[in-house]
C-alpha positions, 0 to 999 in steps of 0.5 A: 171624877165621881167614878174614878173616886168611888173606883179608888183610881182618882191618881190616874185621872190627876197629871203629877208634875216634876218639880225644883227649887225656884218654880213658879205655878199659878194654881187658879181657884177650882183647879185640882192640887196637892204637894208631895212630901219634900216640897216647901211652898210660898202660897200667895192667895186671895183671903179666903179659909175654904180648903175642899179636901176631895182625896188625902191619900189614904193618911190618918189625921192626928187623931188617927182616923181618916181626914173628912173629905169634901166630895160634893163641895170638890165636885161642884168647883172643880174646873174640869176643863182648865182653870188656867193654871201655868207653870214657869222656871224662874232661873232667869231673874235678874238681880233689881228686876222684878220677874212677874210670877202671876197676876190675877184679878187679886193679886200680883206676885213678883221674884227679885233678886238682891245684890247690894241696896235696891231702892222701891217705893210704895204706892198708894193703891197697895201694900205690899208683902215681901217673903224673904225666901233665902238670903239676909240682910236689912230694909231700910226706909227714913229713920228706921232699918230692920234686919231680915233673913230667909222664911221671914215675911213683912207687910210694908204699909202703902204709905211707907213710901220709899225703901230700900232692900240691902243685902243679898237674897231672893225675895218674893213681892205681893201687891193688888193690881 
């Protein structure tokens, strides 16, 4: 990897995946990653600030000059032989199923599909956030309703208990294990 960035052919030492709207990739810390323009994301990660920036394709910054790379730092958490990233359609979801998308030691990810009223319930051991990633409509819970649309996100407290989402849309849930 040192090589192929000092030769300037890191590009052909990388795998470039096609991707469409609805695909799900689990992207395990130390794999090497990056989104081409056009490519809209909902990144679901563990709390953690720490971006190594090992190539950025030549862009300038805002200022103009070229972004700082974090070679070394790459270098030494690079998962060469697999970190055990995995890619998934998710066509195939059911409306009030949950389709699991990943699952890692600290965190679940979940695609649902809402068509109507759909009752859930929180449990003590998580919160949980929801993405809405298109669609509209309400959630519900004892005394309370708030509108929700496409791009917006909300914690629901562990202790909520039961609630509902109404309407129709694709919605994304986040929990710990």
């Amino acid at each position: 990897m040192r090589e192929a960035l000092e030769k300037g052919t890191v590009m052909d030492s990388l795998q470039e995946v096609s991707v469409s709207a609805g695909d799900s990739f689990y992207i395990p810390a130390g794999t090497v990653h990056a989104l081409c323009a056009g490519v809209v994301v909902a990144e679901i990660q563990q709390n953690s600030d720490t971006t190594y920036r090992i190539y950025d394709y030549d862009r300038p910054g805002l200022d103009g000059k070229p972004r700082e790379l974090h070679i070394e730092d790459s270098l030494n958490v690079t998962a060469y032989e697999g970190a055990g990233a995995t890619s998934m359609k998710t066509d195939n979801a059911v409306p009030g199923e949950w389709l699991q998308l990943a699952a890692s030691p600290y965190f679940i990810v979940e695609k649902g599909i809402v068509n109507g009223s759909w009752g859930l319930t929180t449990t003590e051991d998580s919160f949980t956030i929801l993405v809405i990633c298109e669609g509209s409509g309400h959630l519900t819970w004892d005394g309370g309703s708030q509108p929700y649309a496409a791009g917006e996100c909300y914690l629901i407290p562990s202790s909520l208990g039961r609630y509902a989402i109404e309407g129709h849309s694709t919605v994304l849930r986040s929990y710990l294990p």
